[in-house]
C-alpha positions as CSV (number, residue, x, y, z in Angstrom):
1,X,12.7,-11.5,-17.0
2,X,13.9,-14.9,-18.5
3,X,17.7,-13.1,-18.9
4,X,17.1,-12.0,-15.1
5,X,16.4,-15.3,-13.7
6,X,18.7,-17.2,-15.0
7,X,21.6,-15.1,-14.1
8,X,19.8,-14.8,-10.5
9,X,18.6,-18.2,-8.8
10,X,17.4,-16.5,-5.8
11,X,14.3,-15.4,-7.4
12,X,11.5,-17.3,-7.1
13,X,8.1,-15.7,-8.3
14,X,5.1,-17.4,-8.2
15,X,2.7,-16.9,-11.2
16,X,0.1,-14.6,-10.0
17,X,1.2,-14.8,-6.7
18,X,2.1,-10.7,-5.6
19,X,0.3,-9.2,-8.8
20,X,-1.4,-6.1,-7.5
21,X,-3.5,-3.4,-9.3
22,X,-2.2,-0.4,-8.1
23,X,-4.1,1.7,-10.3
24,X,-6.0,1.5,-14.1
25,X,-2.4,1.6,-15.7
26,X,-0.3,0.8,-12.4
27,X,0.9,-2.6,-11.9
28,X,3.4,-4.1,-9.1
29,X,4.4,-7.6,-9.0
30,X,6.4,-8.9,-6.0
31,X,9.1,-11.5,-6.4
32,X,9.3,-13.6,-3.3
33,X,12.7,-14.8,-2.5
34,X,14.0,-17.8,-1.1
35,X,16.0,-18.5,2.1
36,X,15.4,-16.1,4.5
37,X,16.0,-18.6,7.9
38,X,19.3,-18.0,8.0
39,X,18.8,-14.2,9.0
40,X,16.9,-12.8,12.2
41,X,14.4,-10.3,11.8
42,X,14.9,-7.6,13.8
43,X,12.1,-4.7,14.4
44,X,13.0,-2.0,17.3
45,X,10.6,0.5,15.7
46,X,14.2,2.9,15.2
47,X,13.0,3.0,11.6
48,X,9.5,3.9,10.3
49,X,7.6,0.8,8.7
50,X,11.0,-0.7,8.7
51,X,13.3,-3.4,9.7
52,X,16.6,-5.1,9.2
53,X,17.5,-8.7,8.7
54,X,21.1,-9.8,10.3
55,X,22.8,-12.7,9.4
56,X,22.2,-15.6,12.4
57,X,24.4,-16.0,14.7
58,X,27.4,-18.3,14.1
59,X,26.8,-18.3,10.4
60,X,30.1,-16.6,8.5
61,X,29.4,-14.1,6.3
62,X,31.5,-15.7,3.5
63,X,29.5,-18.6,3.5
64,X,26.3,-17.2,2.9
65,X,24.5,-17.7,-0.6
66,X,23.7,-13.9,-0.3
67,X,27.5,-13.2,0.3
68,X,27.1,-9.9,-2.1
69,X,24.5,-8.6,-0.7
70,X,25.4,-8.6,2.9
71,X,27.1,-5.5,5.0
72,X,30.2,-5.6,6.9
73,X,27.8,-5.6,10.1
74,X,26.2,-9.0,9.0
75,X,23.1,-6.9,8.0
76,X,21.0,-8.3,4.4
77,X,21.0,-5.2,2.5
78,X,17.6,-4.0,0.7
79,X,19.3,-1.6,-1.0
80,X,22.5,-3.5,-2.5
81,X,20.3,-6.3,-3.8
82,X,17.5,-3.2,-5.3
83,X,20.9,-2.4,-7.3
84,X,21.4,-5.5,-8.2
85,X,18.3,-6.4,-9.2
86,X,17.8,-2.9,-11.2
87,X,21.2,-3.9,-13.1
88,X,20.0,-6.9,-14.3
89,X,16.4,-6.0,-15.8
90,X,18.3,-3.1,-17.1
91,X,20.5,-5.8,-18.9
92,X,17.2,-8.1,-19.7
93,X,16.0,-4.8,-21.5
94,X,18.8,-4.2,-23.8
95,X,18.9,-7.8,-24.9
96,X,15.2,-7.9,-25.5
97,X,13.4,-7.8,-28.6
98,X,10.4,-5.6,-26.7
99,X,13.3,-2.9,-25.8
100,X,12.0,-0.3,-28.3
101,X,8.2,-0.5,-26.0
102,X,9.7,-0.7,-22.5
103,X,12.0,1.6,-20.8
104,X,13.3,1.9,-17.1
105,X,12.0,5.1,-15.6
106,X,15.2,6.8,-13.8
107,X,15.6,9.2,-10.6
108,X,14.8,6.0,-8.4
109,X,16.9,2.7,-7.3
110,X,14.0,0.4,-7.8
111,X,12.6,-1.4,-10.9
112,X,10.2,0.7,-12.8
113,X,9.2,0.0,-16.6
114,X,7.2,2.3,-18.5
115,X,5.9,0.1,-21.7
116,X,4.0,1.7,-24.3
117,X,4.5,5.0,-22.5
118,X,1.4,4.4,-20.8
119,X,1.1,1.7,-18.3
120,X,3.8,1.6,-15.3
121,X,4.9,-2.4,-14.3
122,X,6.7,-2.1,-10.7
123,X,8.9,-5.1,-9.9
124,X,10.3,-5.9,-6.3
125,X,11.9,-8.5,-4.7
126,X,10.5,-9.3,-1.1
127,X,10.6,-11.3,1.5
128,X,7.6,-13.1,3.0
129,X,6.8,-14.0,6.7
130,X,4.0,-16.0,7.3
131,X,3.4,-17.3,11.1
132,X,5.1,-14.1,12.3
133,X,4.1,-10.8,13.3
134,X,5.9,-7.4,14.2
135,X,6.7,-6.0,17.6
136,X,5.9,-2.5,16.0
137,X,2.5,-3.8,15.1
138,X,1.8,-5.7,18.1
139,X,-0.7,-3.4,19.7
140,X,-3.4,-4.4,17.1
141,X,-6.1,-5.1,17.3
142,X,-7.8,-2.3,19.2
143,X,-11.1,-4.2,21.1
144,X,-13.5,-1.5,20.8
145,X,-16.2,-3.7,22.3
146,X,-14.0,-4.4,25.6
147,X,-14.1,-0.2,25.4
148,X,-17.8,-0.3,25.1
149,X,-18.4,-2.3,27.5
150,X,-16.0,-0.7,30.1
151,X,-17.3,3.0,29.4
152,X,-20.6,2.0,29.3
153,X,-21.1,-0.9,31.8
154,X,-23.6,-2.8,29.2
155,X,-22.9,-6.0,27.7
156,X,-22.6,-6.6,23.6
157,X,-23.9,-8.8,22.0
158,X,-23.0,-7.5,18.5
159,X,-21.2,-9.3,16.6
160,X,-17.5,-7.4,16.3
161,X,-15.2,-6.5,14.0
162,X,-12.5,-8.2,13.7
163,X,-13.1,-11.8,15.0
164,X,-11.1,-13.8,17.4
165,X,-10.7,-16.0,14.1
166,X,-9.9,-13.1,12.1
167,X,-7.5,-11.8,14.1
168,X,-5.5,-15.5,14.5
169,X,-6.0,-15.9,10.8
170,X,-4.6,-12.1,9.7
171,X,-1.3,-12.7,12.2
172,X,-0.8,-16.2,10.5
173,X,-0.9,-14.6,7.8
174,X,1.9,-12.4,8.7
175,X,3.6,-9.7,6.5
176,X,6.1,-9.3,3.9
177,X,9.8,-7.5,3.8
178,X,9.8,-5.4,0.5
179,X,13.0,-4.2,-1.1
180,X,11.4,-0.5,-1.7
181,X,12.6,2.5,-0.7
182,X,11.1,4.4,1.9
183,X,10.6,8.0,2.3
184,X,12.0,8.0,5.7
185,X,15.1,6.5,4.5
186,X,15.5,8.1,1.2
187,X,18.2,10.4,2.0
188,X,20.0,8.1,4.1
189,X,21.2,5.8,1.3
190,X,24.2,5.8,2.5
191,X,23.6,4.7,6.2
192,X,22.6,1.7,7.4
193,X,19.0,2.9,7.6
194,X,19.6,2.8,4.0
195,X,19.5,-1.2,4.3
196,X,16.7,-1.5,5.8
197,X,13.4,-3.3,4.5
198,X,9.7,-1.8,4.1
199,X,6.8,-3.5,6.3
200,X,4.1,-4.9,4.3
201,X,0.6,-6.0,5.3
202,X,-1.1,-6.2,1.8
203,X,-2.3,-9.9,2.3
204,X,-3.1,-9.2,6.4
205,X,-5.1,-5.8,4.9
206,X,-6.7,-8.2,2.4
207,X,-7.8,-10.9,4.5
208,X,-9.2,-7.9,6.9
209,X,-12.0,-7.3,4.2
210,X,-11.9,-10.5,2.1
211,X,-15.5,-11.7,3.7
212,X,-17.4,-9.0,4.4
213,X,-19.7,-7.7,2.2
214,X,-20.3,-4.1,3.0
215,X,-16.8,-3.1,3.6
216,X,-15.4,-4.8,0.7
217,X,-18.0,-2.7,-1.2
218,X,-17.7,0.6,0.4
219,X,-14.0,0.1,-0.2
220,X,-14.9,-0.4,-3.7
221,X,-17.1,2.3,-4.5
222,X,-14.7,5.0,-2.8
223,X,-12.2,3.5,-5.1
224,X,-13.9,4.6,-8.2
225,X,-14.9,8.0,-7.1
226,X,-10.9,8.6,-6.5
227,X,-10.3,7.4,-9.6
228,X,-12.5,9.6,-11.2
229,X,-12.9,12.9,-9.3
230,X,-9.9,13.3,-6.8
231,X,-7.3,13.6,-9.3
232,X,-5.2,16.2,-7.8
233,X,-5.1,18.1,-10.6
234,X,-6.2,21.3,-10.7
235,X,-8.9,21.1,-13.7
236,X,-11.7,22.9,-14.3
237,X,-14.9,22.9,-12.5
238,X,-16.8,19.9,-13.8
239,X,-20.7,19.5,-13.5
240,X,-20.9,16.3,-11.8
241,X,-24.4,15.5,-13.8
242,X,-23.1,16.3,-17.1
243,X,-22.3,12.9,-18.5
244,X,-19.6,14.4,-21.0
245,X,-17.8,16.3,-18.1
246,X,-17.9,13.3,-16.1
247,X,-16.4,11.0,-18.2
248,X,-13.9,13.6,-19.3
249,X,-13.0,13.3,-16.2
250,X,-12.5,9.3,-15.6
251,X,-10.8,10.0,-19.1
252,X,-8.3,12.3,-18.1
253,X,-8.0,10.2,-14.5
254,X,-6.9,7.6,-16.3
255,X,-4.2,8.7,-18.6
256,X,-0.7,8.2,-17.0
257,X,0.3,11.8,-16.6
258,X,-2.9,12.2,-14.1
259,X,-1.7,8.8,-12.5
260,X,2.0,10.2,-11.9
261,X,0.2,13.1,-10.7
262,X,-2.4,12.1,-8.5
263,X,-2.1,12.2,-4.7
264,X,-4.6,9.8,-3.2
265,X,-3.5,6.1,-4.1
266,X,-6.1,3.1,-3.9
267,X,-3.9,1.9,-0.4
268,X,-4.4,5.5,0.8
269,X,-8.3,4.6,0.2
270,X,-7.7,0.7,2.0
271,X,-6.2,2.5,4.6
272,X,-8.9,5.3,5.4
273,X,-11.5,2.3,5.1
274,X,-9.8,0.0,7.8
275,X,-9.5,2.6,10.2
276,X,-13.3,3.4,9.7
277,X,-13.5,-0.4,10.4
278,X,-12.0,-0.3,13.5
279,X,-13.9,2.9,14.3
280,X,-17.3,1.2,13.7
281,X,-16.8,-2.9,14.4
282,X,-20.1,-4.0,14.6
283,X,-22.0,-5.4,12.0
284,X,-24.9,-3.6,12.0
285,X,-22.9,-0.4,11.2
286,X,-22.1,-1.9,7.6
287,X,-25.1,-2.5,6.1
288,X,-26.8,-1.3,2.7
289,X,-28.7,1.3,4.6
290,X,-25.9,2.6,6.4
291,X,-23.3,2.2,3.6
292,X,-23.9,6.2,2.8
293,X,-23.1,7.0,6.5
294,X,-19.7,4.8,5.6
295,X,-18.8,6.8,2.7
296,X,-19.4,10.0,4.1
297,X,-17.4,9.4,7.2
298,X,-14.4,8.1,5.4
299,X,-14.7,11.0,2.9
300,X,-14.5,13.4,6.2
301,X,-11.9,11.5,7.2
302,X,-9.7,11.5,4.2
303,X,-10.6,15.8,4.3
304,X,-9.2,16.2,7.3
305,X,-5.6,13.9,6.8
306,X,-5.2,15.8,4.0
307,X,-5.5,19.0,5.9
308,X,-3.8,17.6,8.7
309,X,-0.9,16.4,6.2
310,X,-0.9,13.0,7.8
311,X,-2.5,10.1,7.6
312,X,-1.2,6.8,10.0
313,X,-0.8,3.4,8.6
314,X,-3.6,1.0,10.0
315,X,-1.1,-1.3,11.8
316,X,1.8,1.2,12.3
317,X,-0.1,4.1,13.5
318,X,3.8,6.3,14.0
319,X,3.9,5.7,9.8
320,X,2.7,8.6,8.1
321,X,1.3,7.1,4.6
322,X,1.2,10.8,3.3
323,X,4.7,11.4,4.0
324,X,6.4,13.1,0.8
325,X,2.6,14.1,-1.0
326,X,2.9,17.4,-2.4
327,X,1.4,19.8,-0.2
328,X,-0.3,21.7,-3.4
329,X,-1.5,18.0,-4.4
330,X,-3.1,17.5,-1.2
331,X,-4.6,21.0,-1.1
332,X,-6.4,20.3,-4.6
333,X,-7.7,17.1,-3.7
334,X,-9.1,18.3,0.0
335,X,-10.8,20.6,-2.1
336,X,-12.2,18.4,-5.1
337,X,-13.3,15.6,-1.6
338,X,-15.3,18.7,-0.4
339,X,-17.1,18.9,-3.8
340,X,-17.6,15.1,-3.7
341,X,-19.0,14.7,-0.4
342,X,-21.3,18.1,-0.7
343,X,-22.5,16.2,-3.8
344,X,-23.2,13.3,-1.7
345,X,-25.3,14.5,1.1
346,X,-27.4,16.9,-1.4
347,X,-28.4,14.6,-4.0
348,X,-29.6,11.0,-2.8
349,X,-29.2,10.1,-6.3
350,X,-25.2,11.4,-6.3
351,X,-23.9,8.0,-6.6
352,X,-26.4,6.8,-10.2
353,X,-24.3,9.6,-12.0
354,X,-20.5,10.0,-10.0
């Protein structure tokens, strides 16, 4: 990273700052660049969960400090500076003294590392945009309670998910423009689609569930029951209350070929639970004696995307979050959710030994 930086001056990550747990042995860290005034950010919903930055108008190409990485069109290019960026790690690599424990997966443009053969470290440089938020997402939020009211003609007095202060304080908090590639675009390398950047509400999603209790917890809970049981894998069938088949389980969940393999991710789960927000945004819904009707719902929920072989991104309903799962993968783990929720609603217990 040090050989990186100092041949690159345009990176600028913040300690901390963009370190997410993807997964037990999954790790992405986001490197926030500098500079990005001098381009206009430009999202006409032509890509999915995309958009392009073009140099401002006025300002000469030539100029630019990100000369390289800009088209002929006056476009910022995700994908020239992905290259660029995957050149010199795999330069910082070769020169380093940890080379013989860390190795660049291949078959992708992005930076992936593989140390120890076990735990995957995703690197990406990214844009961030606080104080703005996209045309494509401006629809949101949904006011179920305005709904309620209208269909209903009765007042609420619930208190409703999200708040006006929510809501002020999620768009503030904007969104960020990762260098990733996108399935969408994946075989258009070559177009300009290819140089377009991903949509990212990680901190906006965040913020959704930072203070609320119940949510955060439900989210939580459905996290570790994914981890454990809705591999994807077709293994065999496991006696939920036999503690040695269980753990086997988590065990074999956790190794990285099962990770590589495994269809539902935790943002898949985030997703599923914000929508279930939305769908249910009074308070009174989310409370330790409704938390199993949460669960249960969501786990319905996630059955049917799967079957359905779509599931839409909580702010950019037209983006398909399942797009490119493998249809057997999503078949396996429709079935091994059936097993979990029928485990759920028979034993009142389910959750002391899952």
């Amino acid at each position: 990273m040090n050989s990186s930086n100092s041949n690159n001056n345009s990176q600028n990550g913040v300690y901390y700052d963009g370190l997410r747990v993807l997964s037990s042995n999954h790790f992405e860290i986001t490197l926030y660049l500098n500079q990005m005034g001098v381009f206009n950010f430009m999202d006409d919903g032509s890509i999915p969960g995309g958009a392009v930055l073009k140099l401002s108008d006025g300002r000469k190409r030539s100029m630019s400090l990100w000369v390289e990485f800009i088209t002929a069109s006056g476009y910022l290019s995700a994908r020239k500076i992905r290259a660029r960026f995957h050149s010199l790690i795999g330069q910082a690599i070769q020169k380093s003294a940890y080379r013989h424990i860390v190795r660049m997966l291949g078959h992708t443009t992005e930076v992936k590392l593989c140390i120890h053969d076990k735990y995957i470290l995703q690197i990406t440089p990214a844009f961030r945009c606080n104080g703005l938020w996209p045309r494509s997402a401006s629809h949101w939020p949904i006011n179920h309670n305005e709904l309620n009211i209208e269909l209903t003609n009765t007042p609420s007095n619930r208190i409703k998910w999200p708040s006006n202060q929510l809501i002020n304080e999620v768009k503030y908090e904007g969104f960020c423009l990762l260098s990733q590639e996108s399935v969408y675009t994946k075989d258009k390398q070559a177009s300009a689609e290819g140089d377009a950047w991903l949509l990212d509400f990680y901190h906006a999603e965040e913020r959704l569930l930072l203070n609320h209790t119940i949510r955060r917890q439900c989210f939580s809970i459905l996290k570790t029951l994914a981890d454990r049981h809705l591999t994807g894998v077709n293994n065999k069938e496991i006696n939920f209350k036999d503690p040695k088949s269980t753990s086997s389980t988590a065990s074999t969940s956790s190794s990285t070929m099962n990770m590589m393999n495994s269809v539902i991710q935790e943002y898949d789960i985030k997703t599923l639970v914000l929508h279930e927000c939305e769908k249910h945004p009074n308070d009174d819904d989310w409370t330790q004696y409704t938390l199993g009707d949460r669960i249960n719902s969501i786990l319905l929920q996630l059955i049917s995307c799967l079957q359905h072989r779509r599931c839409p991104h909580y702010f950019l309903p037209n983006l398909d979050i399942f797009r490119g799962y493998s249809t057997l993968g999503m078949d396996i783990t429709a079935k091994q959710a059936w097993r979990l929720l029928r485990e759920l609603i028979t034993c009142p217990q389910a959750l002391e030994y899952l």
